[in-house]
C-alpha positions in Angstrom: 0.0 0.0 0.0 2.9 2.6 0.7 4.1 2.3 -2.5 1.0 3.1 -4.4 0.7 6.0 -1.9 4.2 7.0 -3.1 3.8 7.0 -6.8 0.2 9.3 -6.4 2.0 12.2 -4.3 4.1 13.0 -7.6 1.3 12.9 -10.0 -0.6 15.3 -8.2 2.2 17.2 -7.7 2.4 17.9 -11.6 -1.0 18.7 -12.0 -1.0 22.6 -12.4 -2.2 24.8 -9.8 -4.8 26.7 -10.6 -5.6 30.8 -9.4 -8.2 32.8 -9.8 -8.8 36.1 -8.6 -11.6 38.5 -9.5 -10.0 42.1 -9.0 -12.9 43.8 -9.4 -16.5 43.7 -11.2 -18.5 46.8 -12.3 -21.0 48.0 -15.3 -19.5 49.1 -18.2 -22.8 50.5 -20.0 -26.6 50.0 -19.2 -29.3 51.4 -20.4 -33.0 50.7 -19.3 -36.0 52.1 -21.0 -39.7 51.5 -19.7 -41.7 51.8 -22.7 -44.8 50.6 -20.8 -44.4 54.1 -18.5 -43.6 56.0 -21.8 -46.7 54.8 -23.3 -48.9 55.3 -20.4 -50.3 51.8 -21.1 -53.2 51.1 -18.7 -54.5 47.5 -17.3 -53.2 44.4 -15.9 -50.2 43.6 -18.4 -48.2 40.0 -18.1 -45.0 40.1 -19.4 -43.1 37.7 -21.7 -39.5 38.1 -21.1 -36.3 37.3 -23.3 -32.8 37.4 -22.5 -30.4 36.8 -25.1 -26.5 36.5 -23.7 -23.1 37.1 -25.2 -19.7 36.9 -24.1 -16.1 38.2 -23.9 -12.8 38.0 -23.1 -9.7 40.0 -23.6 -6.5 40.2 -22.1 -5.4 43.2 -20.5 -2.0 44.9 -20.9 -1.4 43.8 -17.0 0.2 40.1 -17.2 -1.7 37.4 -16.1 -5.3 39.5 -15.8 -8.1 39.1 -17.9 -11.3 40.8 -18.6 -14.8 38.5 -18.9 -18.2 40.4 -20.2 -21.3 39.4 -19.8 -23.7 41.4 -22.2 -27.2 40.9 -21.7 -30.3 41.9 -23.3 -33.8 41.5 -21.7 -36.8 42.7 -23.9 -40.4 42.3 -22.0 -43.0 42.1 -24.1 -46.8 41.9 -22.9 -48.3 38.3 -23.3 -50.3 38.2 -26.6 -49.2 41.1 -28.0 -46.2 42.8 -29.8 -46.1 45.9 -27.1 -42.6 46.4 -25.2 -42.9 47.0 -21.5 -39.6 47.3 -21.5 -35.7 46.9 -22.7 -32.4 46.4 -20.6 -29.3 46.4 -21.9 -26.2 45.6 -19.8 -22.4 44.7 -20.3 -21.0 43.9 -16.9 -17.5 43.3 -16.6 -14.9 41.3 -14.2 -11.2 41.9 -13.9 -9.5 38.4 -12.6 -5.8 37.8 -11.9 -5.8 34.3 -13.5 -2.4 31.6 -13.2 -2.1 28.5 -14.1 -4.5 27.8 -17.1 -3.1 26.4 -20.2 -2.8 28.1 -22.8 -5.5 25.7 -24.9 -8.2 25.7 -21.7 -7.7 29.5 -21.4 -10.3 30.8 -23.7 -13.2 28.5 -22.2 -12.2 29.3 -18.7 -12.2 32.8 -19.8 -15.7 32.1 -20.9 -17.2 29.8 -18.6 -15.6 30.1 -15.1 -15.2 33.8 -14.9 -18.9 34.6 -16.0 -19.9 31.8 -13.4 -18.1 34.1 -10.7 -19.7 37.1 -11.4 -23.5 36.2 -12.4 -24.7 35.8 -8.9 -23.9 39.6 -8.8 -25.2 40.5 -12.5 -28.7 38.7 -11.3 -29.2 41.1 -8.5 -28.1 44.2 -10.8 -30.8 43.2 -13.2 -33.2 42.2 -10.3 -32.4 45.7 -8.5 -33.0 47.7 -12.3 -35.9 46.1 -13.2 -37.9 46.4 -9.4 -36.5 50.1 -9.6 -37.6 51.1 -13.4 -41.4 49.6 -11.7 -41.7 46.3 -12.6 -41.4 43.4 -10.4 -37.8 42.5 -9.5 -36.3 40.2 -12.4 -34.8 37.6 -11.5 -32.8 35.4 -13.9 -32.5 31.8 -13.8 -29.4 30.3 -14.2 -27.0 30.4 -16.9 -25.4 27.4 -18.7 -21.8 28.9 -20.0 -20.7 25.1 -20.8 -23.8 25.0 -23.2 -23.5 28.4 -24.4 -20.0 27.9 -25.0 -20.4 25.2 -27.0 -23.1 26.5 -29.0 -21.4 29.2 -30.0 -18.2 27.1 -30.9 -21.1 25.2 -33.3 -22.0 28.3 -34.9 -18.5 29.2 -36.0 -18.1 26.4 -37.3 -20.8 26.2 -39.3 -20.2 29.5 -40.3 -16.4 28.6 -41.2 -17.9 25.4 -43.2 -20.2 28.1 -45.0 -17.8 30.3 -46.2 -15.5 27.0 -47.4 -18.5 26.5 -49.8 -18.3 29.8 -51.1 -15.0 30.2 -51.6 
């Protein structure tokens, strides 16, 4: 038994270690416009509500830190009808301090793990916006980044197989 004890201290001693550290997080633009209050619409509305989500990641001119966006867009429509209650629009932004990521994981931990960290605190953002522009708080569910990562990874490259045909 000690020897297989031995040979598993090493091994785990290779793996790399891994650090993350958001800096700091903050809103880089928003805008929030309630249509419904513009419009003076009258009556008991239920909303229909979309969110469509993008991502992005840059590296900043600081070594080893990273910037991760989550943009968001959330129209509210009223339920059987084409009317807007209203539109929010958000990029919010996190700084990490990130070490130890290879090179090949770093773009999906850039766009996976980071936006993980700081969606708890875009949810109450959006939650805090919406209750405050009159409406009741939004809250939004959760996110898959794994999925969405993916999905976009599908899309280039079906967009990269497109432009193969044209050529």
């Amino acid at each position: 038994m000690a020897e297989n004890a031995g040979t598993a201290a090493p091994e785990a001693a290779q793996a790399p270690q891994i650090k993350m550290n958001v800096l700091t997080q903050y809103v880089r633009d928003m805008s929030f416009e309630n249509i419904l209050a513009q419009k003076g619409v009258q009556g008991d509305v239920k909303p229909d509500v979309q969110v469509q989500v993008n991502l992005d990641a840059k590296k900043r001119n600081v070594e080893n830190q990273y910037e991760s966006a989550i943009k968001l867009k959330v129209t509210s429509k009223a339920q059987g009808s084409d009317e807007t209650l209203f539109l929010l629009e958000i990029d919010y932004v996190g700084i990490f301090q990130i070490e130890g990521v290879p090179d090949e994981q770093l773009h999906p931990f850039l766009l996976i793990e980071c936006p993980r960290m700081t969606f708890p605190f875009l949810r109450r953002v959006v939650s805090d916006i919406t209750r405050d522009g009159g409406f009741p708080p939004l809250n939004l569910e959760n996110i898959d980044f794994v999925a969405l990562y993916r999905n976009e990874l599908m899309r280039r490259q079906a967009t990269a197989g497109e432009k193969k045909l044209d050529a």
